[in-house]
Every structure is written in C-alpha cells, then in structure tokens.
C-alpha positions as CSV (number, residue, x, y, z in Angstrom):
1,X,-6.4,-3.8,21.2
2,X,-6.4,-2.5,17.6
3,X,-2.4,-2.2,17.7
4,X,-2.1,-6.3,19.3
5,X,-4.3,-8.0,16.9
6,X,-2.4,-6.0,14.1
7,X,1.2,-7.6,15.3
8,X,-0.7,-10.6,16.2
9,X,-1.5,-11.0,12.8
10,X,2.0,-10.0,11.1
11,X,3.6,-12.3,13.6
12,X,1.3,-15.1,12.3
13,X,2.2,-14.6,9.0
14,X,5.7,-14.3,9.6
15,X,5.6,-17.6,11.6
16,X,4.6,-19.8,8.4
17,X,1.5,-20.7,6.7
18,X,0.1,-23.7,9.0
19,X,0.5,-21.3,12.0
20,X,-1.3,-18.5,10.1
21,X,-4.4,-20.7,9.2
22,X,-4.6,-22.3,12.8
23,X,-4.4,-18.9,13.7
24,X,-7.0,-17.1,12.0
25,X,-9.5,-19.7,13.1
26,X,-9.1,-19.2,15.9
27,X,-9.3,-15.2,16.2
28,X,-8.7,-13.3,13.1
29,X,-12.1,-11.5,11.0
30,X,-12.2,-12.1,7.6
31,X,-12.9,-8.4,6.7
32,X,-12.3,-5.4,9.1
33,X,-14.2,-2.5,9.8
34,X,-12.7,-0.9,7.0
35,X,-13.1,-3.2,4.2
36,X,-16.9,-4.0,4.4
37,X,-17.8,-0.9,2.4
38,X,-16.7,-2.4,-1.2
39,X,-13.5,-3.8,-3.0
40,X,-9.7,-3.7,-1.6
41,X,-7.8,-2.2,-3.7
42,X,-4.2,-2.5,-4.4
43,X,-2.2,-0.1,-6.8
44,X,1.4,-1.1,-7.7
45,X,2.5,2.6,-8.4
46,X,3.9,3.6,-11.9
47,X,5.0,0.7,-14.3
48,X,6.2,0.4,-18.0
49,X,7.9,2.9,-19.4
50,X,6.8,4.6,-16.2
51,X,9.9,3.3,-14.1
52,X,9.1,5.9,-11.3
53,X,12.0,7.2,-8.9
54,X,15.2,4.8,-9.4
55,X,17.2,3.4,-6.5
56,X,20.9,4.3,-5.8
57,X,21.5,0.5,-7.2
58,X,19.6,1.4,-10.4
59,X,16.7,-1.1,-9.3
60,X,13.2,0.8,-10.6
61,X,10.5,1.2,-8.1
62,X,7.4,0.4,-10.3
63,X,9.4,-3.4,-10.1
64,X,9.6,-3.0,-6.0
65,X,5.8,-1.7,-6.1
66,X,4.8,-4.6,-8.2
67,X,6.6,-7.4,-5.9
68,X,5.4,-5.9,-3.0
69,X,1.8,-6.0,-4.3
70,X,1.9,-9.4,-5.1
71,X,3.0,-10.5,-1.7
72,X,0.5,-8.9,0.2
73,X,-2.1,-10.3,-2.2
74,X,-0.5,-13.6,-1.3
75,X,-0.8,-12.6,2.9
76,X,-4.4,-11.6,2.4
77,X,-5.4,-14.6,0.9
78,X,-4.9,-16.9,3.6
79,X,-7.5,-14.9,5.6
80,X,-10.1,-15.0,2.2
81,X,-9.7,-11.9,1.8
82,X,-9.4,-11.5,-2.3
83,X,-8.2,-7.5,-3.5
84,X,-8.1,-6.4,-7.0
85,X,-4.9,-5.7,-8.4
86,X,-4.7,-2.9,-10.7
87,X,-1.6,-4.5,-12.4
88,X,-0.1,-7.9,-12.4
89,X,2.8,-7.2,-14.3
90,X,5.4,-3.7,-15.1
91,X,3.6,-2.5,-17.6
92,X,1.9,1.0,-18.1
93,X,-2.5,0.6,-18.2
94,X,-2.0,3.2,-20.9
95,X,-4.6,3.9,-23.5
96,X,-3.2,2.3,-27.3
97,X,-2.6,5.4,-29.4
98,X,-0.8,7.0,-26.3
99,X,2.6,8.1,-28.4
100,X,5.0,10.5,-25.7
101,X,5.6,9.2,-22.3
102,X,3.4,12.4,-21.0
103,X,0.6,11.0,-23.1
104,X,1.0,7.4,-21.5
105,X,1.3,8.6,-17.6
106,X,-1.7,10.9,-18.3
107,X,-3.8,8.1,-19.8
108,X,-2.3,5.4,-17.4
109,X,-4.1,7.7,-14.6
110,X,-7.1,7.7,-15.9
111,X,-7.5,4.3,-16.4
112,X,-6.8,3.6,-12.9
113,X,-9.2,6.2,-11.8
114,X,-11.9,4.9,-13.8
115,X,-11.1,0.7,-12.7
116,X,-11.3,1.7,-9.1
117,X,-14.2,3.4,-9.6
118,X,-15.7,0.2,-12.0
119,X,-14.4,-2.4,-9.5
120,X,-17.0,-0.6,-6.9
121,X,-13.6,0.5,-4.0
122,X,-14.1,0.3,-0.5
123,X,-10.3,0.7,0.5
124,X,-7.9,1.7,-2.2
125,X,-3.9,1.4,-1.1
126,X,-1.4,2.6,-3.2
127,X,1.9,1.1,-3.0
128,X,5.1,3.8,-3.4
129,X,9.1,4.0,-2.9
130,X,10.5,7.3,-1.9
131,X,13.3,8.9,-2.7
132,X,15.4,12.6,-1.8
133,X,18.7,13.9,-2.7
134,X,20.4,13.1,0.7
135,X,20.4,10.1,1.3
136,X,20.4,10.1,5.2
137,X,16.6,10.3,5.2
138,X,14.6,6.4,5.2
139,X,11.4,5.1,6.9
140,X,8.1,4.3,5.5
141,X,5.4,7.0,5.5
142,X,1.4,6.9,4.7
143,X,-0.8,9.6,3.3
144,X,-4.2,9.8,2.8
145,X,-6.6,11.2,0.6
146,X,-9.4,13.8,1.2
147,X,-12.0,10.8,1.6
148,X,-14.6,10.2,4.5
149,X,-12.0,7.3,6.6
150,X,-9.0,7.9,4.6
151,X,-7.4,9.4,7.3
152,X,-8.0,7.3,10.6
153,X,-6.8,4.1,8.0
154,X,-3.6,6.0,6.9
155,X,-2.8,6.7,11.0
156,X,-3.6,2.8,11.7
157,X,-1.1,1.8,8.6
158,X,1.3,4.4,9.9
159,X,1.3,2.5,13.1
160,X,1.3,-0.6,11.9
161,X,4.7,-0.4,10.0
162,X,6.9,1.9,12.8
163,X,5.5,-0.9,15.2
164,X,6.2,-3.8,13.0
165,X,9.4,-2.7,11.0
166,X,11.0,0.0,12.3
167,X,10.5,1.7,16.4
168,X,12.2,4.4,15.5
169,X,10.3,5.9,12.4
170,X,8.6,9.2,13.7
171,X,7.2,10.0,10.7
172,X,3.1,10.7,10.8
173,X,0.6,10.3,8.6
174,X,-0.1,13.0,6.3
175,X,-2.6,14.5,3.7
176,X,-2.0,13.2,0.1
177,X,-0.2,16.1,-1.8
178,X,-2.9,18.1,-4.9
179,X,-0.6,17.0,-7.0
180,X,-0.9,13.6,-6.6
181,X,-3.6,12.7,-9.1
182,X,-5.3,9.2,-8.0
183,X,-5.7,9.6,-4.5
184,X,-7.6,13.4,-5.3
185,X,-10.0,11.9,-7.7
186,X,-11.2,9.0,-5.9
187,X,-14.6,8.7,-4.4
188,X,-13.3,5.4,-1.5
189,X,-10.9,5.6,1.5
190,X,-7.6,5.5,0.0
191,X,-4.3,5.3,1.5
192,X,-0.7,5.9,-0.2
193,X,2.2,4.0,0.8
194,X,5.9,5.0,0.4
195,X,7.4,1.7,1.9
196,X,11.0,3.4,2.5
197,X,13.6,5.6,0.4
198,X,15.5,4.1,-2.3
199,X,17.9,6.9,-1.7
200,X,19.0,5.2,1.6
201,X,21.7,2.6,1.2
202,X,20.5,0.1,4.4
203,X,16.6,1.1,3.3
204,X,17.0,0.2,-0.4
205,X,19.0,-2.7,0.4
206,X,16.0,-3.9,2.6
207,X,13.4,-2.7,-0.1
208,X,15.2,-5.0,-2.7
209,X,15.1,-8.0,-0.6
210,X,12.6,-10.4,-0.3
211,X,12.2,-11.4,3.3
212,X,11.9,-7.7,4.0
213,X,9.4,-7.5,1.4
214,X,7.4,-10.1,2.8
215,X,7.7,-9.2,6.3
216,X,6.4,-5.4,4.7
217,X,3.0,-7.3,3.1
218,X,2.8,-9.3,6.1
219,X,2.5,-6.0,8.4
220,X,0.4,-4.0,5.9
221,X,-1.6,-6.8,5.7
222,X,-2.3,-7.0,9.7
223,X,-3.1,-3.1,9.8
224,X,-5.3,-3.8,6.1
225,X,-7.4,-6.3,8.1
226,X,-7.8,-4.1,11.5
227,X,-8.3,-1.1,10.1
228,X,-11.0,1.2,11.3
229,X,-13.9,2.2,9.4
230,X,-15.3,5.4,8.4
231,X,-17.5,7.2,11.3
232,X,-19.4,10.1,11.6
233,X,-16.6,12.4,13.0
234,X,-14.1,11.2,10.1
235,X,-14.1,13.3,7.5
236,X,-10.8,12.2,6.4
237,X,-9.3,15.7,6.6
C-alpha cells in the first residue's frame, strides 16, 4: 500500500499542480509516519568553495544538490509540508575566520551538525551526486545513518526511486560510511541521497536537466511523505 500511495503521489506531481492539490484532498496526509517526530530536513550537500565531485561535463554537484533541494521544497509545499533548508544558495555555512579550504569544510560541518540539531530534526535527508572512475556504473543509491528509523526510511527512499526512475537499479540501501561526518553525529533519522553518478554520460545528462530533476523531487517527495516511522524493532542498524 506503502509503495502505491508513494507513485500515487509522484504521478500527481508530475501531472501538474491543479491535479496535485485536487489530489491531496482527496487522499494524501499532510505528514507521514516518519515526519511527526520533529523538523524535515533537507541538506544540499557541499557548496562554495566546496564544489564536491565534478561531472564529466564540468558541471559541480554542490550546484545539482542545491537545485534538486529547491525542487523538492517546491513538491512538498503543495502538501503543507514546510522543511528547513540548510542552504538556499552555493555557498559554504563556514565559520568567518575559516582561512584553508580544510578549515572551511571542517567548520561548514559543524555548523550543519549544530542547525539540525537547533532546528529540533525529525527526518534529516541529505542530497548527494556520485561519482567512480569507470564510468559504466549509474543509479541512485540511499544510505542511512546509525539512528533509531534511519534505516526502514532509507529502504522506503530506495524503493521509491528504482520504482519511480529507474526498474532496473538493484542497488540497496546501505549503512552511511564512518567517514561520512553528518549522518554519524546526528541524533534524528537521517537518510543520504546520491541521486545518480556524474561519471555516467546518460546519468549526468539526466542529473543536469531539469525535468529529470523535478521528476527526482517529485519521487523523493512521495517516499518523504510515506515514509515509515521509527518502531520498536528499528534500531536503524
């Protein structure tokens, strides 16, 4: 049921914005299981001087992150649902006095860590681009962090996007590297998203375009607003 009302609700996005509100009078909640516990949360990844990985057309990913971010603010807010963007624009939340670019990423961190924790999180999702050395490899995968729910939401997103985007992606949802700072020292549910590989010449094209963007925020959004919530035999590891 979870699964149908997820590409129910992509499909009504996709279909246009008087369809969408029609439709979510009719059947859509305002806030799923898994945002009732505090603030959404949306991290554009990187930013500033922090480019992150580049694409094989030399398009940055903090810039992909950042419109991707926007656009499923925009899909959420037809069903009231209002997250907090950690960024609005490509810039780095770096401390003032930060001088190397070590110093900014390392301070950047911990002012994200501290705003989700201000901002009281329920759900925090962290939007990524991948990237590898051979560039056969594409499809979006989700990751999760060591959080009580973080891991039934990451295998719902994971879902969510092989249903809606791409049937053949067999890639499964996986525990958040230690090395990934944010998602190891948060205290919510949180969920990282690498949307596709800029590495991929079809994949990065799509990533760079806006109707696929959209149509990414519009399924991200569905599994966002379906998602389970924590229970007792979640541990989210």
């Amino acid at each position: 049921m979870k699964k149908m009302l997820c590409a129910a609700l992509a499909a009504a996005v996709l279909a246009g914005g008087g369809a969408l509100l029609a439709w979510r009078g009719a059947a859509a909640p305002a806030m799923g299981p898994a945002l009732r516990g505090g603030a959404l949360i949306i991290d554009a990844g990187h930013g500033g001087e922090d480019g992150g990985a580049v694409s094989i057309t030399g398009a940055l990913e903090s810039q992909i992150n950042l419109d991707v971010a926007l656009k499923l603010e925009d899909v959420l807010a037809f069903y009231g649902v209002a997250p907090e963007l950690l960024r609005r624009e490509d810039l780095s939340l770096h401390d003032v006095g930060s001088e190397t670019l070590r110093e900014k990423k390392v301070s950047d961190l911990h002012n994200r860590e501290r705003m989700i924790r201000e901002l009281g999180c329920g759900l925090l999702v962290s939007i990524h681009q991948n990237s590898y050395p051979d560039g056969r490899y594409r499809g979006a995968q989700v990751f999760y962090a060591p959080t009580e729910g973080s891991k039934a939401v990451a295998e719902h997103v994971q879902a969510a996007l092989a249903a809606g985007l791409d049937p053949d992606n067999g890639r499964k949802a996986k525990p958040i590297p230690d090395s990934v700072y944010l998602l190891n020292h948060v205290d919510c549910a949180a969920i990282l998203v690498e949307c596709g590989f800029l590495t991929n010449p079809e994949e990065e094209a799509l990533l760079r375009s806006d109707g696929y963007q959209r149509r990414l925020a519009a399924v991200l959004a569905g599994a966002i607003l379906t998602a389970p919530g924590p229970t007792n035999e979640d541990t989210g590891v």
